[in-house]
C-alpha positions as CSV (number, residue, x, y, z in Angstrom):
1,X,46.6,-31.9,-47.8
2,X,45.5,-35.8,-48.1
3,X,41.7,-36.7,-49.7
4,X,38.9,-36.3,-47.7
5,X,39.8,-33.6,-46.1
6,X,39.0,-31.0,-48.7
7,X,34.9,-30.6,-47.3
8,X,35.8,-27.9,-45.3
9,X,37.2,-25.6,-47.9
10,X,35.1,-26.9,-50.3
11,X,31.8,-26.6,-48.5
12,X,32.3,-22.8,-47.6
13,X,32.4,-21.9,-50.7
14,X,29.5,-23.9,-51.7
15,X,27.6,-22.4,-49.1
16,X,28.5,-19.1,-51.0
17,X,27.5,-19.9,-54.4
18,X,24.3,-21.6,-53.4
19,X,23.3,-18.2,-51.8
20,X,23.9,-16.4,-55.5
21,X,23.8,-19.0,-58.2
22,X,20.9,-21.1,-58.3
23,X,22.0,-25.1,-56.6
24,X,24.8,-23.5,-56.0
25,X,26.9,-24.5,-59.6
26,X,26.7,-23.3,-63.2
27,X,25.5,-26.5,-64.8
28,X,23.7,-29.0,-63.1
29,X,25.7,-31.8,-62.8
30,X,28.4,-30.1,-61.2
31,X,26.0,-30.3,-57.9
32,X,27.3,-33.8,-57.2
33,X,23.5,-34.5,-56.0
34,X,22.7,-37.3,-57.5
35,X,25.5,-38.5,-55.6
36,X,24.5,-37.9,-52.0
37,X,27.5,-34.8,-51.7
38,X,29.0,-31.8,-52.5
39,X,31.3,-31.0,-55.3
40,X,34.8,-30.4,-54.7
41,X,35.9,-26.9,-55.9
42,X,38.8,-26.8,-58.2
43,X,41.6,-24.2,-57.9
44,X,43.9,-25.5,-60.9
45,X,44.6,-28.8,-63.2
46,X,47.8,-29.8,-64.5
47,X,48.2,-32.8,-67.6
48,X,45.9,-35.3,-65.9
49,X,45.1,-34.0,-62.6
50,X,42.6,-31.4,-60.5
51,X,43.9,-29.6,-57.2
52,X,41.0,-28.9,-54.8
53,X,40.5,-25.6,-53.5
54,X,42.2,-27.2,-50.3
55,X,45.7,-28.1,-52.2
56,X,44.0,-31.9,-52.7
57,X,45.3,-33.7,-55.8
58,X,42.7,-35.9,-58.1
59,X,42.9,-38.1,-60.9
60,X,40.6,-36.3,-63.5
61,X,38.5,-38.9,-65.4
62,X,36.1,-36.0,-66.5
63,X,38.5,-33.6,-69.0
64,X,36.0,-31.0,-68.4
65,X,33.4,-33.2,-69.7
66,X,35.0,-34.9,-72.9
67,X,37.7,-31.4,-74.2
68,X,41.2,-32.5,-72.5
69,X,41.8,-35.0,-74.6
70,X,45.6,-33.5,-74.5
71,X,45.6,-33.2,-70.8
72,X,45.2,-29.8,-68.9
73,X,46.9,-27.0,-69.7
74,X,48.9,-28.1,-72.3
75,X,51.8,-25.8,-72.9
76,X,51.1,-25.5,-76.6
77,X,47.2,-25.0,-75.7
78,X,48.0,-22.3,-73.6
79,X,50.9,-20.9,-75.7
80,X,48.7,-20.3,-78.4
81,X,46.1,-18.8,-75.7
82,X,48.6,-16.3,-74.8
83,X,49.6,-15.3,-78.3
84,X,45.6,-14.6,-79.3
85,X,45.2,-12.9,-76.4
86,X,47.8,-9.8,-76.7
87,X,46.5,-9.4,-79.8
88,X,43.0,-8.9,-78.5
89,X,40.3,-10.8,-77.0
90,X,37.1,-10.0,-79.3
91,X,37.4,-8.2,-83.0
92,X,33.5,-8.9,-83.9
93,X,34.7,-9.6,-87.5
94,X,36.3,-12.3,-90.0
95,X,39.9,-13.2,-89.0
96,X,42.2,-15.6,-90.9
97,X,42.2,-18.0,-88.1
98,X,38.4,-19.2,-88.7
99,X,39.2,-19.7,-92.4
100,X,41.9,-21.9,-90.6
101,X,39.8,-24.0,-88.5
102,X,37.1,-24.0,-91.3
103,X,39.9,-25.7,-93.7
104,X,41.0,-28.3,-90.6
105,X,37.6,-29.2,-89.8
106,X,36.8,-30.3,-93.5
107,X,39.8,-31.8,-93.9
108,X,39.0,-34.1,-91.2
109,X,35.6,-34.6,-91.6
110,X,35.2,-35.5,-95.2
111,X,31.1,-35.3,-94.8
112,X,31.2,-31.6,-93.7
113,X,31.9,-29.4,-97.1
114,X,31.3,-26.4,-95.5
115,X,31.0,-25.7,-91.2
116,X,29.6,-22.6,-89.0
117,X,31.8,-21.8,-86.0
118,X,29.6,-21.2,-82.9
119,X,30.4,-21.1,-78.8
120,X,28.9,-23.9,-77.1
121,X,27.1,-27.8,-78.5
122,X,23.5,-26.1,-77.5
123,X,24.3,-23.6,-80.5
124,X,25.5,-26.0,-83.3
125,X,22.9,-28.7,-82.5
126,X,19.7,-25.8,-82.5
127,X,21.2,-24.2,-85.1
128,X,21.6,-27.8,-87.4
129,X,18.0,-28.6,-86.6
130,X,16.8,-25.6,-87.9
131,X,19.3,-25.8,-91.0
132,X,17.6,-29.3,-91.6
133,X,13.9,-27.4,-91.2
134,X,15.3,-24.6,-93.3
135,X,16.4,-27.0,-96.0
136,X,13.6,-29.9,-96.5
137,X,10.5,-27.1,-95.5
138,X,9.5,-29.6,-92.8
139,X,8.8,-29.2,-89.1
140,X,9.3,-33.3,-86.9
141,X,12.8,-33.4,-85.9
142,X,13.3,-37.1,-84.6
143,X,15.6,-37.9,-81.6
144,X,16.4,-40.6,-79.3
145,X,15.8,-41.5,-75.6
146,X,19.0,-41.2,-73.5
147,X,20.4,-38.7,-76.1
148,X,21.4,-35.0,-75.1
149,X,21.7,-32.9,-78.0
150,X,21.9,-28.9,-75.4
151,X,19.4,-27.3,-73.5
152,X,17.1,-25.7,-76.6
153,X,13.5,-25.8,-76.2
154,X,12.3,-28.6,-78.7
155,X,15.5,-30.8,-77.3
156,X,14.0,-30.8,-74.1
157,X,11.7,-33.8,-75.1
158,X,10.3,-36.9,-73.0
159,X,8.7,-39.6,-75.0
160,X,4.8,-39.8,-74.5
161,X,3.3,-43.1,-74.1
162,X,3.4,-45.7,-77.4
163,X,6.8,-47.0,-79.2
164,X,7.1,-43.7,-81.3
165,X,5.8,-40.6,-80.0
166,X,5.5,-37.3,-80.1
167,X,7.2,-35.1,-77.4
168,X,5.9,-33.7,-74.5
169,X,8.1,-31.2,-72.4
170,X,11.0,-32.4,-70.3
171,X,11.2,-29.2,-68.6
172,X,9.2,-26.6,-66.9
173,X,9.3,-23.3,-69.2
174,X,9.0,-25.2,-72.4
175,X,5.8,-24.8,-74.1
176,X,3.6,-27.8,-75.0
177,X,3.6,-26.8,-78.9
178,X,7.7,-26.3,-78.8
179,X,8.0,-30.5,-78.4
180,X,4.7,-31.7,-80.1
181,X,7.4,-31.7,-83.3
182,X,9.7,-33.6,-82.2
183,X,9.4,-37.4,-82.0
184,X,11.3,-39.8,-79.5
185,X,12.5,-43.2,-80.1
186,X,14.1,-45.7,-78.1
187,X,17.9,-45.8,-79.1
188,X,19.2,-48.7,-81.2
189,X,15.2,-49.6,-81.8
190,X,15.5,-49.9,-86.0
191,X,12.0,-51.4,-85.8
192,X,10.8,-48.4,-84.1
193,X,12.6,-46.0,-86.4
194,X,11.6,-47.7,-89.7
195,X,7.9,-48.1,-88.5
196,X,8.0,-43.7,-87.6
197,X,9.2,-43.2,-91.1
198,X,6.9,-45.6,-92.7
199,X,4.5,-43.4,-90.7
200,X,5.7,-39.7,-90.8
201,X,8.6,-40.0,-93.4
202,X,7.6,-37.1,-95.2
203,X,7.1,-35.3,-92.7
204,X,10.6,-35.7,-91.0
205,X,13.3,-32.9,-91.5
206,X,15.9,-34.6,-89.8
207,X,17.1,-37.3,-87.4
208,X,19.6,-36.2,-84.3
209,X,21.6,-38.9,-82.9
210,X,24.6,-39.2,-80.6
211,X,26.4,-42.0,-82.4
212,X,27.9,-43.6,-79.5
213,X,25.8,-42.3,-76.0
214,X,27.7,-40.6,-73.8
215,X,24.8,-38.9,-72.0
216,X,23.4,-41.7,-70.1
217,X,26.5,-43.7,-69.8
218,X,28.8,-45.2,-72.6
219,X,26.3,-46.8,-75.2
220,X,27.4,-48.2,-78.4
221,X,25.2,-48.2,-81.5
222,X,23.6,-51.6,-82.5
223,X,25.1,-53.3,-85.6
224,X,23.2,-51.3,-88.6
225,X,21.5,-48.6,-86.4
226,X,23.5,-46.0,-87.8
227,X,23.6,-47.0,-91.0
228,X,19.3,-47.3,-91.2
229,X,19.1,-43.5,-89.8
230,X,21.3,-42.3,-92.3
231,X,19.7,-44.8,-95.5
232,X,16.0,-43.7,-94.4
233,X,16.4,-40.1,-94.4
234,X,18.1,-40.4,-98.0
235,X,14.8,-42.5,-99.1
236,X,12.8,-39.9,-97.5
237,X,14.2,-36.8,-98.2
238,X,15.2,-35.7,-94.4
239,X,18.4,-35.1,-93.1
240,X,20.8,-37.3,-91.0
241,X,22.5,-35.1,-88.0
242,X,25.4,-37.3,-86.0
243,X,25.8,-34.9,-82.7
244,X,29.4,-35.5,-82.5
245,X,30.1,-32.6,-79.5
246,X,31.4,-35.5,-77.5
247,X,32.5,-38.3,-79.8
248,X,34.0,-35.8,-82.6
249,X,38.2,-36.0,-82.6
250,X,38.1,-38.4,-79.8
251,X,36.8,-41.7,-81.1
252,X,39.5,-41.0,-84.0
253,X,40.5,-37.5,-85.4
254,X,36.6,-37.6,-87.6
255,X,34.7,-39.1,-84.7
256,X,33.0,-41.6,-84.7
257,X,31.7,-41.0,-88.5
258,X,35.7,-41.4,-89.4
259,X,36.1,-44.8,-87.0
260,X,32.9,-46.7,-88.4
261,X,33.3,-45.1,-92.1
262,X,29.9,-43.4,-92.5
263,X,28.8,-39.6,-94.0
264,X,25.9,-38.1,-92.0
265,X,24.0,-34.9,-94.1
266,X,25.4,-32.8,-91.5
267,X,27.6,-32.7,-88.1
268,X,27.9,-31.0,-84.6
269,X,30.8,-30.8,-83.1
270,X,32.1,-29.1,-79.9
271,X,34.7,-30.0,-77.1
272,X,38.0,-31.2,-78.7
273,X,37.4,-28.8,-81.3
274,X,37.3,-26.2,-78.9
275,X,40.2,-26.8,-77.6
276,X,39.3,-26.8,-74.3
277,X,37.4,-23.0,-74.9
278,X,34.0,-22.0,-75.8
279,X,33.7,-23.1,-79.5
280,X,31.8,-25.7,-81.5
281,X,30.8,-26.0,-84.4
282,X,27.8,-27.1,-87.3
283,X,28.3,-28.0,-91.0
284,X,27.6,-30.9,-93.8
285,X,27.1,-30.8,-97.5
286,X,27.6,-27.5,-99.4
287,X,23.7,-27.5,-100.4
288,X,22.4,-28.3,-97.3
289,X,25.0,-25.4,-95.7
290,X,24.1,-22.9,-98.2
291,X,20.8,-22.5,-96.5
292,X,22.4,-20.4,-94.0
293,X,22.3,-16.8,-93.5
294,X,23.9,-14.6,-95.3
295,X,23.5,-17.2,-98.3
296,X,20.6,-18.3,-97.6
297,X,16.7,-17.6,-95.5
298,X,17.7,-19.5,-92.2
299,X,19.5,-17.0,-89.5
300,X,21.8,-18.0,-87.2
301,X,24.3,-15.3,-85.9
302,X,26.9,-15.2,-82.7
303,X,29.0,-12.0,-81.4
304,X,31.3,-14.8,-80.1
305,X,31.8,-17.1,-82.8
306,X,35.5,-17.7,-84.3
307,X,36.5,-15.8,-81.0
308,X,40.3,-15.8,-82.2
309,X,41.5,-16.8,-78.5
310,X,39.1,-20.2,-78.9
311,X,39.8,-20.9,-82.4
312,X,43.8,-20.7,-82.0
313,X,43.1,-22.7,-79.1
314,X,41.3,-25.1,-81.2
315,X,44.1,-25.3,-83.7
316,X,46.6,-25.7,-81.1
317,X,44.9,-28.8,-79.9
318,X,43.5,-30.4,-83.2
319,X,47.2,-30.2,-84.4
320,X,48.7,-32.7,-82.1
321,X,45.5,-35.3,-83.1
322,X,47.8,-38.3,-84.2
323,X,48.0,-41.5,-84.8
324,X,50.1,-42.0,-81.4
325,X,47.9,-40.2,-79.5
326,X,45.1,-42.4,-80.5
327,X,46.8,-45.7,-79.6
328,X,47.7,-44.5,-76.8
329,X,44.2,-43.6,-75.7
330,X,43.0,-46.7,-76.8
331,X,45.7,-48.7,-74.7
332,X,44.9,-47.0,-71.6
333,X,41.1,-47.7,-72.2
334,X,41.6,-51.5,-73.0
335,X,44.0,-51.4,-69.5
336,X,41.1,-49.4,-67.2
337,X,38.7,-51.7,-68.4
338,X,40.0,-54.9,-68.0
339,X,41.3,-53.3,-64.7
340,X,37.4,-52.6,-63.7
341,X,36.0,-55.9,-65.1
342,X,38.1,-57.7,-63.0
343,X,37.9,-55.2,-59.7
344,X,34.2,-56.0,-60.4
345,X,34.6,-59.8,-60.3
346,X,36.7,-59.8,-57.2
347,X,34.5,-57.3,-55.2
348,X,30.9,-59.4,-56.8
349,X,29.2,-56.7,-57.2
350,X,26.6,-56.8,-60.0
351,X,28.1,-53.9,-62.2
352,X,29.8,-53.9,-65.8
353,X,31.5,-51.9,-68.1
354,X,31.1,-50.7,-71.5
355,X,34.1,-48.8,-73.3
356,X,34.2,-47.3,-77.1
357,X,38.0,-45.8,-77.4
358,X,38.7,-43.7,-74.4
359,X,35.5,-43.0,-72.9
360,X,33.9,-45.5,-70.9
361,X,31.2,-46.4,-67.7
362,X,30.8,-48.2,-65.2
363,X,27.2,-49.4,-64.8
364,X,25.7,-50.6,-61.7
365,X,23.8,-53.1,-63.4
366,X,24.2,-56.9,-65.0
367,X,24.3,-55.2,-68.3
368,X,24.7,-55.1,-71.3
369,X,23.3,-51.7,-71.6
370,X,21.8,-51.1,-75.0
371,X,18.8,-48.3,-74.6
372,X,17.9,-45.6,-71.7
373,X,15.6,-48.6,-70.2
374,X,18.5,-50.3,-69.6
375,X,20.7,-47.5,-67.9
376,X,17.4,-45.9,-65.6
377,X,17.2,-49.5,-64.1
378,X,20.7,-49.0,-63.0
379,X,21.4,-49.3,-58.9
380,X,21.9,-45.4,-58.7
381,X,22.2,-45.4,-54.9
382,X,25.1,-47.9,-55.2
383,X,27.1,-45.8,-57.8
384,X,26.6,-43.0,-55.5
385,X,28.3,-44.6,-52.7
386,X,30.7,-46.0,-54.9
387,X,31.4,-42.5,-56.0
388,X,31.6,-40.7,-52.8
389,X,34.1,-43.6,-51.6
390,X,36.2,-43.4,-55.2
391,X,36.5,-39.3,-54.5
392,X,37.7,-40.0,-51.1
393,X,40.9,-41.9,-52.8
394,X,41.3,-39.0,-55.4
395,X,39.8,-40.2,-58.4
396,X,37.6,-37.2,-59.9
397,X,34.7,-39.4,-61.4
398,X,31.3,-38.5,-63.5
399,X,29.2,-38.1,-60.4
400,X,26.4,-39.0,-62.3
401,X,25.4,-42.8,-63.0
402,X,24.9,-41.5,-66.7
403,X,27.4,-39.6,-67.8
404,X,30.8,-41.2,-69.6
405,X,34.1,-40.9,-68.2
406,X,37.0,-39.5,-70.1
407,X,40.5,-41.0,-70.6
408,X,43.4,-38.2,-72.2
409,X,46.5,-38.5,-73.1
410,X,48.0,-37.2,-70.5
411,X,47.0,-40.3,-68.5
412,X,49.7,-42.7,-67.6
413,X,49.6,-46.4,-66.8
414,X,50.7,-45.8,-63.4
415,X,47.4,-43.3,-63.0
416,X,45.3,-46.0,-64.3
417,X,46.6,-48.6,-62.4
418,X,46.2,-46.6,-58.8
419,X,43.0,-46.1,-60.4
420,X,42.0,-49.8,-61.0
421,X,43.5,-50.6,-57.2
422,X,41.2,-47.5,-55.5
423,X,38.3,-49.2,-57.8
424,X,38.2,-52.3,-56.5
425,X,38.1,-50.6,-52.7
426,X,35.0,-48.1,-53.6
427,X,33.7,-51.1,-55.5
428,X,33.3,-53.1,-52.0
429,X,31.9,-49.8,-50.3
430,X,29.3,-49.8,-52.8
431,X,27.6,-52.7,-51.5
């Protein structure tokens, strides 16, 4: 059935949901408000592409959010699914296949000596932070605006008025005292961040960043930004987090740690490492690491963790991380890009695009965009209608202004081509 005619289908059983699941959708985003429409419901995906519950075909540019860097349904993905599963779903105790992932993980992430399997980013980002409390016997967690590091209280954080802040809630249900320990800084600001440590530096346990944003748009760190979180919590004794649930095995098989050369204290991972399941993941050094329960005072359990269908997924996937696969992702990205750069030049409309590897944006704005200030000025009603009309020509897009787009391997130049020609038409129906 051609695009555009998939509401039908699609909005039935939207009308369903929204009468048993609150908005109507199990995460937020998936509402496709803050693009003026409804979402399309998915029935299957196949390599690089999404059937709509009406038999329409799309062009995924979303990988589930960031974990089909392989493509959907991989046959060796879901080979190995298979395998785990006949053997039983849940055992509730140690299996050989987490000491397996445990070994991969630290093989490719030479700053994480020892690693805690978990089922979802939320987990292994709450559960560092409190490792990094545990640790240095300190309570201010630092992160920055335009970051999302999961949904746990203290995360939850707006800054308050000044440079660098303490928190106030960014949600209702989140008590005043939860945030009023954790400080908020623009990103790529190192005069803000040096000026808080000056301040509070003994006071910090740790400092949670994404290393490249992917949560309000593509957003590269500043020359040195990284480096100066990672150099002032050594001076003052906190402990440097690099969220890598989004950037970890896709920015290179170590993240973006491994691309730029650099050892944070500790790491979060989720997505690719998953495999495309519920799993993710939390380690660093061994004596930060040891802190953990049963070895040491701070708890953190899971009845889910090192599920043996996720982790053999997991393997399955992290296995066929090489270096073809990466320059492959890294041609397509260089060819959507300069694809949308120039769509955008034809159409004149005032938008730009920022790219690390293979995840990218396009930003309804003159740009660069370097902080959250920069991406909330963006022309949001624009993107939506350049959404809606991008949909209509079967490209599955971020319908959110400020969320990154995924390219996987599955991706050919002929899908990124159609996508740069159906581009340049929603481009002109955004204006």
């Amino acid at each position: 059935m051609p695009v555009g005619m998939a509401d039908k289908v699609s909005q039935s059983l939207f009308e369903r949901a929204a009468r048993v699941i609150p908005g109507g959708v199990n995460s937020p985003v998936r509402a496709f408000r803050a693009v003026g429409g409804s979402p399309v419901f998915i029935t299957r995906a196949q390599g690089a592409y999404l059937y709509g519950a009406d038999g329409a075909k799309y062009t995924d540019y979303i990988g589930s959010w960031g974990p089909m860097i392989l493509g959907h349904a991989h046959p060796a993905v879901v080979a190995a699914i298979t395998e785990a599963a006949v053997k039983g779903t849940s055992y509730g105790a140690p299996t050989e296949l987490e000491v397996l992932f445990a070994e991969r993980i630290t093989k490719l992430y030479p700053s994480i000596e020892m690693v805690r399997a978990v089922s979802s980013g939320t987990e292994a980002t709450m559960a560092a932070l409190r490792v990094a409390r545990g640790f240095t016997g300190r309570d201010v967690v630092v992160k920055f605006e335009g970051c999302y590091h999961g949904h746990a209280d203290f995360l939850l954080v707006k800054a308050g008025s000044g440079l660098a802040t303490f928190g106030v809630p960014d949600s209702a249900g989140v008590p005043a005292g939860t945030a009023a320990n954790t400080a908020t800084l623009p990103f790529n600001d190192l005069a803000a961040l040096r000026a808080l440590f000056a301040e509070k530096g003994a006071s910090i346990a740790g400092v949670i960043v994404e290393p490249v944003v992917g949560n309000m748009g593509c957003v590269a760190p500043a020359p040195g930004f990284l480096e100066e979180i990672i150099a002032l919590c050594t001076k003052h004794g906190g402990v440097s987090i690099f969220d890598e649930v989004m950037t970890g095995c896709r920015l290179s098989p170590s993240g973006m740690q491994g691309r730029v050369g650099l050892k944070p204290d500790m790491t979060c991972l989720g997505k690719i490492v998953g495999g495309g399941m519920p799993l993710a993941a939390y380690g660093g050094r061994r004596d930060i690491m040891q802190t953990v329960s049963p070895l040491g005072p701070v708890y953190q359990a899971g009845t889910l963790s090192g599920n043996p269908i996720a982790v053999s997924a997991a393997l399955a996937t992290l296995d066929r991380l090489d270096d073809v696969l990466y320059a492959h992702l890294e041609a397509l990205g260089a060819r959507l890009e300069a694809g949308l750069v120039s769509a955008i030049a034809k159409t004149k409309v005032t938008a730009c695009v920022q790219r690390v590897g293979s995840m990218l944006t396009i930003f309804f704005s003159k740009g660069p965009i370097t902080s959250w200030d920069d991406a909330k000025a963006c022309d949001t009603v624009a993107f939506g209608k350049f959404h809606n009309a991008f949909l209509a020509q079967g490209q599955y897009w971020p319908p959110s202004q400020f969320e990154a787009a995924f390219i996987g391997n599955a991706h050919t130049n002929a899908d990124i081509d159609a996508t740069i020609a159906a581009a340049e038409v929603a481009l002109a129906a955004s204006v």
